[in-house]
C-alpha positions as CSV (number, residue, x, y, z in Angstrom):
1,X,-143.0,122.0,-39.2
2,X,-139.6,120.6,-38.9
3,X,-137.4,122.5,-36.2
4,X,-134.0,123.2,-36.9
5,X,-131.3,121.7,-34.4
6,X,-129.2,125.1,-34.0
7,X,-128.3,128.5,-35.2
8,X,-125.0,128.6,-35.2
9,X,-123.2,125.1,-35.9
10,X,-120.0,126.2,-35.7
11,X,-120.7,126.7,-31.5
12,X,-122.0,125.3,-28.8
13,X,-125.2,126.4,-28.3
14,X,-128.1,126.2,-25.8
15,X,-131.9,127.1,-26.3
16,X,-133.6,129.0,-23.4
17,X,-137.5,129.5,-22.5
18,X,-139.7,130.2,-19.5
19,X,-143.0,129.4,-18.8
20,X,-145.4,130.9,-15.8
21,X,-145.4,134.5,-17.1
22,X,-149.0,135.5,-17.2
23,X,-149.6,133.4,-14.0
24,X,-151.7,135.1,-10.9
25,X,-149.6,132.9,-8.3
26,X,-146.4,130.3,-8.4
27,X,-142.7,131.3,-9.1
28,X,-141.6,131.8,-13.1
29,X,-139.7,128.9,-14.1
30,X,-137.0,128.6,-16.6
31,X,-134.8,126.3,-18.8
32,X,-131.5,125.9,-20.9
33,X,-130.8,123.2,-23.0
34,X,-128.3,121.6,-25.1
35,X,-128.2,118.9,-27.4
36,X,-125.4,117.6,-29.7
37,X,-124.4,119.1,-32.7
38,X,-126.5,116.1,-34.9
39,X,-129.0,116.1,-32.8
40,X,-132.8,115.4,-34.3
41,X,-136.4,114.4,-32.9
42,X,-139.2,115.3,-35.0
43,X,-141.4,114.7,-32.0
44,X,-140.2,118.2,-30.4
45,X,-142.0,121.3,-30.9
46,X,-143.7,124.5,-28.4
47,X,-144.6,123.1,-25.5
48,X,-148.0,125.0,-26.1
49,X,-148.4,122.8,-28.6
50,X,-148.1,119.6,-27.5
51,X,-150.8,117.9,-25.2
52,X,-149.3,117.1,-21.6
53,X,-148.9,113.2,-21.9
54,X,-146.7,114.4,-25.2
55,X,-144.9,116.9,-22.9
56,X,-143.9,114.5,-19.6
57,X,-143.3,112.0,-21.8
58,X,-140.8,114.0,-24.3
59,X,-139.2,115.4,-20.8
60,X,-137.8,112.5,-20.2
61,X,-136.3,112.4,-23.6
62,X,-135.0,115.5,-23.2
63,X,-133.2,115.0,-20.0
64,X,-131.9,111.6,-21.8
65,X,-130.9,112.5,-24.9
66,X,-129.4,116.6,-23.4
67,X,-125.8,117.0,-23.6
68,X,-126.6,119.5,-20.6
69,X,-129.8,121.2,-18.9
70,X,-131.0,123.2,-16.3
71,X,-133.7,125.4,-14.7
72,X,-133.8,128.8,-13.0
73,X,-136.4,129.8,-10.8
74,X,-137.9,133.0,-10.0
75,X,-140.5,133.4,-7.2
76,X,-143.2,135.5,-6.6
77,X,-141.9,137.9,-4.1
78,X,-138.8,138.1,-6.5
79,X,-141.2,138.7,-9.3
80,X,-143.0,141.4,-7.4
81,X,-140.0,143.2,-6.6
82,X,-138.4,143.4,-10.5
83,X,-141.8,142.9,-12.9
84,X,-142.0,139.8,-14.7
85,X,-139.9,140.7,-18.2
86,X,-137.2,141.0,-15.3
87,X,-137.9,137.8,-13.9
88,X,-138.0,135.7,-16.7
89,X,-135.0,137.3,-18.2
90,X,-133.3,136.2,-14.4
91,X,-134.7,132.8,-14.4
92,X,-133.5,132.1,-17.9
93,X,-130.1,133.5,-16.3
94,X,-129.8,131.8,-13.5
95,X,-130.6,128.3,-15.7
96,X,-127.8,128.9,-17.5
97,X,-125.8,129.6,-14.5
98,X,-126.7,126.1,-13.9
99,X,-125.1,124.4,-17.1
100,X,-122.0,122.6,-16.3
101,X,-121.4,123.2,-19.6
102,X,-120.5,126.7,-20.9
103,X,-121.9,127.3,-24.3
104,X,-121.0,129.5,-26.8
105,X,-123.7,130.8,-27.8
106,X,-127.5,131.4,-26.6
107,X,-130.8,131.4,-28.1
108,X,-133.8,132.6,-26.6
109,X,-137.2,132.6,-27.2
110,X,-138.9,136.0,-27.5
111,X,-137.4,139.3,-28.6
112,X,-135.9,140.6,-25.3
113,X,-133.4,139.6,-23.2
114,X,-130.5,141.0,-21.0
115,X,-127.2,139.6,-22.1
116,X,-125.4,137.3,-19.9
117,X,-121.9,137.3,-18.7
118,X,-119.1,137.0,-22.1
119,X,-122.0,134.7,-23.7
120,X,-123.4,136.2,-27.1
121,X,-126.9,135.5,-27.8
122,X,-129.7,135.9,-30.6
123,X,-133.4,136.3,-29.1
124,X,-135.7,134.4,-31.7
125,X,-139.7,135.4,-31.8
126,X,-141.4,131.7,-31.5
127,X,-138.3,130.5,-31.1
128,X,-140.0,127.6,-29.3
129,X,-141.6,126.5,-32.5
130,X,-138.8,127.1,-34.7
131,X,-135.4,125.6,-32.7
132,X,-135.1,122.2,-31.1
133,X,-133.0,123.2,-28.2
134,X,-135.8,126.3,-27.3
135,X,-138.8,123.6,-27.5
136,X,-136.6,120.9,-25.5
137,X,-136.3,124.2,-22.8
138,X,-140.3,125.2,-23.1
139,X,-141.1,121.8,-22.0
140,X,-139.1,121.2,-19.2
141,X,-139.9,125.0,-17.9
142,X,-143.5,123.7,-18.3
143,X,-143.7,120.6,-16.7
144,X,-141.2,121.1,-13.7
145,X,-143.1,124.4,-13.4
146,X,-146.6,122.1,-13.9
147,X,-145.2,120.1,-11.1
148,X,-144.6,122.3,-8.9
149,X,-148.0,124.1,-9.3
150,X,-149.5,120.7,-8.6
151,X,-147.7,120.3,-5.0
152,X,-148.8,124.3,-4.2
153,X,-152.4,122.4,-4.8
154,X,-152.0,120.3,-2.0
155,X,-151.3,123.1,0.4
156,X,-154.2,125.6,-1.5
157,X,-156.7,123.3,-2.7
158,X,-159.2,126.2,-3.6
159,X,-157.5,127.5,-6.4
160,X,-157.0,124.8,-8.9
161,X,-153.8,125.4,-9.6
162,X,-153.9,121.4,-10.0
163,X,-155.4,122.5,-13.4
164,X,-155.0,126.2,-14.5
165,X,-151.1,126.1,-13.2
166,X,-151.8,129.1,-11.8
167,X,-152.9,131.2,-14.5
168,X,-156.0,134.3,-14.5
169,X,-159.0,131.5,-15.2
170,X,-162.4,132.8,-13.9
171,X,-162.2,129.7,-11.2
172,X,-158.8,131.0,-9.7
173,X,-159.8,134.4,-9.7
174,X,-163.1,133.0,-8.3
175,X,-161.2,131.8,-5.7
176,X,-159.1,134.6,-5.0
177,X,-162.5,136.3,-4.8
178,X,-164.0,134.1,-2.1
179,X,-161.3,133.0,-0.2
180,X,-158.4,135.9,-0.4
181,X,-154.8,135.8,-1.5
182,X,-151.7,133.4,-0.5
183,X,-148.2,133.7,-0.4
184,X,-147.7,132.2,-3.6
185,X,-149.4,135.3,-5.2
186,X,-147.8,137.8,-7.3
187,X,-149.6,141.0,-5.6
188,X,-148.3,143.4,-8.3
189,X,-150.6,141.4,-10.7
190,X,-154.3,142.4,-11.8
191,X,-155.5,139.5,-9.6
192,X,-159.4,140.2,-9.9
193,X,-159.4,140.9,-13.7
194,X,-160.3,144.2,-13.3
195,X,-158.8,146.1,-16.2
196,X,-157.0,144.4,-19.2
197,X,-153.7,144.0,-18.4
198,X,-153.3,140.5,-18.2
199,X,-151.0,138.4,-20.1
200,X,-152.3,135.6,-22.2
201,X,-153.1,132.1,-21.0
202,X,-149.7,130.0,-22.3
């Protein structure tokens, strides 16, 4: 599928997406991109979609090729304190805060969202597989978030947050099992899987 480059053409517009929703530890990361008004690479698409040699290596395309982008960040304690539609609607915020450019209009994936500050915006369901500047943001709120899962590793090897990022797999929760909780975890999540309220694996 080919993704369209905006919205509205008339504006300047940047795409926003999070990634680290459903996660049992790790802060929810965010992004806001945008690209110029002719912009085109067939390569993007969702994040989820994409393997994640595609993903690093399209990142850097992205931060290339971006007239602007940022990230937002959302940690677990903050995430434990507002729920997590709050915090990914703050993270996507405070990327956006972030822009040195102020654009003119938003689009975010999903179908909720608090309006920002004299900023219109349009929430798009799969918006990541549908608008250039939304799967440019899923991918850099993925790997940057990837990342910075990967360094948590290093200070809480038992988890494997190296390779399930932090989300409810039956080694982390294994883990959580054996060898108790950290500060990186979001305590108001069903951390043992023990009734179905989890969120999907992204």
């Amino acid at each position: 599928m080919i993704l369209l480059p905006y919205l509205n053409p008339i504006l300047t517009e940047a795409g926003c997406d999070e990634a680290g929703r459903g996660c049992l530890a790790g802060s929810v990361f965010a992004a806001a991109v945008i690209f110029p008004k002719d912009y085109f690479n067939e390569q993007l698409n969702d994040s989820k979609q994409l393997t994640a040699k595609q993903r690093y290596s399209l990142r850097e395309i992205i931060i290339h090729d971006a007239l602007d982008w940022a990230l937002g960040i959302v940690t677990a304690q903050e995430i434990d304190k507002m729920n997590i539609l709050r915090a990914s609607i703050t993270a996507m915020h405070r990327a956006i805060d972030k822009l040195q450019i102020r654009p003119q209009h938003l689009i975010i994936d999903g179908n909720r969202f608090s309006p920002y500050p004299d900023i219109p915006h349009t929430t798009i369901v799969k918006g990541d597989g549908k608008y250039l500047s939304i799967a440019a943001a899923s991918i850099l709120a993925k790997t940057f978030r990837d990342d910075y899962m990967k360094q948590l590793h290093q200070e809480y090897p038992h988890y494997g947050w190296n390779r399930n990022a932090g989300y409810p797999t039956k080694e982390h929760r294994q883990a959580i099992k054996q060898f108790g909780t950290t500060p990186y975890h979001r305590m108001t999540f069903n951390l043992l899987g023990d009734t179905q309220l989890d969120i999907p694996f992204e």
